[in-house]
C-alpha positions in Angstrom: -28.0 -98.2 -56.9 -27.6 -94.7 -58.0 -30.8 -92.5 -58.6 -31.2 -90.0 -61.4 -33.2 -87.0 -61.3 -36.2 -86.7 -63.4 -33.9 -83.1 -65.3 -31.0 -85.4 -65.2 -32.8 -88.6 -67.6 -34.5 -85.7 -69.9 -30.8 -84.2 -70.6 -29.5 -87.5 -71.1 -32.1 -88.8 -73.4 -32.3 -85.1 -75.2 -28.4 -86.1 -76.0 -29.8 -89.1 -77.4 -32.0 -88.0 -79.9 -31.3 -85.6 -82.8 -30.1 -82.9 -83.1 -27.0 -84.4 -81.0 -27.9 -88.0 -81.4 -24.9 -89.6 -79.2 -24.5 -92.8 -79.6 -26.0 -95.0 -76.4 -22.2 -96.3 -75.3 -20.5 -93.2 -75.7 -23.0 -90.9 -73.5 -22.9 -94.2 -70.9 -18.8 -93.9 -70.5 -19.4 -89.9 -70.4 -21.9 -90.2 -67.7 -20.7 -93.4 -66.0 -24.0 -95.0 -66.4 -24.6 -98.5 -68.0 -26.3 -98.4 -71.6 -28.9 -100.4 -70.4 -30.0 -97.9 -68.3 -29.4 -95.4 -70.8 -31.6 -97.1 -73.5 -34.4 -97.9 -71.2 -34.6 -94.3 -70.3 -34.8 -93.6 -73.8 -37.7 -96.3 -75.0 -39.4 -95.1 -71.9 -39.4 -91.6 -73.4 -40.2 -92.3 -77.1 -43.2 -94.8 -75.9 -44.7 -91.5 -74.5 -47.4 -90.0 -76.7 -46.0 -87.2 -78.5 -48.2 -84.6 -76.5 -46.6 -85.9 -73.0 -43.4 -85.9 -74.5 -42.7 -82.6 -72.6 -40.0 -81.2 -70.8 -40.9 -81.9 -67.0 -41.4 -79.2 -64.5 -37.7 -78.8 -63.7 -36.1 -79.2 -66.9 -38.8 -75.8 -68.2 -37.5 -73.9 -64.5 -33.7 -75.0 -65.5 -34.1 -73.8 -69.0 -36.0 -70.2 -67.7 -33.2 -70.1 -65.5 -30.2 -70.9 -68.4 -31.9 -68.7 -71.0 -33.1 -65.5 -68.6 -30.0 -63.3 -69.2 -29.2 -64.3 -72.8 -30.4 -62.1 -75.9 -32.2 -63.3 -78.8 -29.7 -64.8 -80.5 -28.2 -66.5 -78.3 -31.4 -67.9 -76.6 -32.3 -69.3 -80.4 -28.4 -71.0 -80.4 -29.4 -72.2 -76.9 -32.6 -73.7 -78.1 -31.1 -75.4 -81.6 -28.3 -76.6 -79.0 -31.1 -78.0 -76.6 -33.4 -79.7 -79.5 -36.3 -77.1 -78.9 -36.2 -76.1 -82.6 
């Protein structure tokens, strides 16, 4: 059994959810991981209250890191692209 970072599941469910909103079997073939897994993931994260629905540690580091050299504009079409606004 595979095992799935903590930044990996938040991408995958933030692909999930609006703005994107992939549908469940078409982000499972893209990532080779079953729906199932893929849908639990995302109950688990929508059963959170809305105030722990935060990005983890590591998805907040990896989006410093993306975002660091990038100017305003493209930072705000980075965040719109990421579902932080």
């Amino acid at each position: 059994m595979a095992r799935y970072g903590q930044s990996f599941k938040d991408r995958a469910v933030a692909r999930l959810l609006p703005p994107e909103s992939v549908a469940v079997q078409t982000l499972a073939r893209e990532l080779s991981i079953s729906a199932a897994t893929l849908a639990r993931w995302r109950a688990e994260a929508l059963s959170q209250p809305v105030g722990e629905r935060g990005w983890s540690a590591g998805a907040r580091f990896e989006a410093v890191l993306s975002t660091a050299a990038m100017d305003e504009a493209s930072k705000g079409a980075w965040c719109r692209e990421h579902g932080v606004y």
